[in-house]
C-alpha positions in Angstrom: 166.8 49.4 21.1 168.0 47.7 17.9 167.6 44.7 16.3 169.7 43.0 14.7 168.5 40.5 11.7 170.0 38.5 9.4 169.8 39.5 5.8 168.7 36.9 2.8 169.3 36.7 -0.5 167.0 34.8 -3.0 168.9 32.0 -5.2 166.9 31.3 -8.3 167.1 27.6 -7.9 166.8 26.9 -4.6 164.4 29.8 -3.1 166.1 32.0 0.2 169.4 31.6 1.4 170.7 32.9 4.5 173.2 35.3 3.5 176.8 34.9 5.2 178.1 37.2 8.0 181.5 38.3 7.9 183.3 35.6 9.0 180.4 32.8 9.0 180.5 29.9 6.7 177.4 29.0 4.8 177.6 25.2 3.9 178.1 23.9 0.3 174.7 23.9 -2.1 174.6 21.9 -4.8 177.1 19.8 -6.6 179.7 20.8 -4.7 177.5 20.2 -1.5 177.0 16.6 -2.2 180.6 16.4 -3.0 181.4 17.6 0.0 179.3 15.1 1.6 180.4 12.1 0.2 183.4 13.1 1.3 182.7 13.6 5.4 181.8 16.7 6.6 185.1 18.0 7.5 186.1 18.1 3.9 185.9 21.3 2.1 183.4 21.0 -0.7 186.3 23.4 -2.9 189.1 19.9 -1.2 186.7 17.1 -2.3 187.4 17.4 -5.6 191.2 17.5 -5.9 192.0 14.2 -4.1 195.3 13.2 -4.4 196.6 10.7 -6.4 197.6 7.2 -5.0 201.6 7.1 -4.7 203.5 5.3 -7.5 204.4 1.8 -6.1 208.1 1.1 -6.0 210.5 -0.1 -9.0 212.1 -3.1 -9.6 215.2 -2.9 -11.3 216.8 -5.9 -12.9 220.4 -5.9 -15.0 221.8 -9.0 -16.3 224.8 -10.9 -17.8 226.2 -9.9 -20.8 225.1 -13.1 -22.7 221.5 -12.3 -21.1 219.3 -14.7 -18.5 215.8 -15.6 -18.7 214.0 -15.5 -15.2 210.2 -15.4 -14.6 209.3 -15.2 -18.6 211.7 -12.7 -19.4 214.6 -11.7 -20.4 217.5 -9.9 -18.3 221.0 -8.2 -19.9 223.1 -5.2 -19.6 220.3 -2.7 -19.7 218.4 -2.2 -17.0 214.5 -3.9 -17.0 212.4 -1.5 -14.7 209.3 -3.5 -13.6 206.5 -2.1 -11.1 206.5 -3.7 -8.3 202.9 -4.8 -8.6 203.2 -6.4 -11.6 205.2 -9.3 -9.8 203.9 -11.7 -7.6 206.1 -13.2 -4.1 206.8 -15.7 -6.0 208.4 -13.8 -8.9 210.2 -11.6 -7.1 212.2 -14.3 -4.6 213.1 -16.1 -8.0 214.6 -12.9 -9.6 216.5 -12.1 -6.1 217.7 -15.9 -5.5 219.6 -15.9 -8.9 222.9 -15.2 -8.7 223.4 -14.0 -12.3 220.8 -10.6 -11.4 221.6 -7.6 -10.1 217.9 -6.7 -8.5 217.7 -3.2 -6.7 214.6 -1.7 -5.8 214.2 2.3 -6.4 211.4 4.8 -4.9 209.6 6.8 -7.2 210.9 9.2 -8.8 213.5 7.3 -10.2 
């Protein structure tokens, strides 16, 4: 009859380690470990680090009259002003939309 044991390995820094079977996950040590931690221990320790970045809010666009309009502070012509959308309050954005002389589009990133 045969036995059948599980082989360890010796890390330097943290004493024995159960060594992985094929196929068996050993769970993150070190940095990488409490990474993976913070991050709820369904996350990957090798995932927890590349997060992905918050999405880019949408545009506001803004063209003008020829002779130019000042609305909320600044000022609006032919070219087009590309404003983030966060950067303007309710407020701001229901004054630029209410005036007839503005053409006001919002665009989705990428734009």
């Amino acid at each position: 009859m045969t036995s059948k044991s599980k082989a360890t390995s010796t890390d330097t820094k943290t004493g024995a380690a159960d060594a992985a079977q094929p196929g068996e996950m050993l769970p993150a040590m070190g940095a990488a470990g409490a990474t993976a931690d913070a991050a709820g221990a369904d996350t990957p320790a090798a995932d927890a680090g590349n997060a992905w970045p918050t999405p880019t809010p949408p545009t506001v666009i803004v063209k003008g009259p020829a002779k130019g309009r000042w609305r909320i502070g600044r000022q609006f012509g032919t070219e087009p002003v590309s404003i983030p959308a966060t950067e303007l309050t309710n407020e701001q954005y229901d004054a630029l939309v209410a005036d007839p002389e503005l053409l006001v589009t919002i665009a989705d990133a990428p734009y």
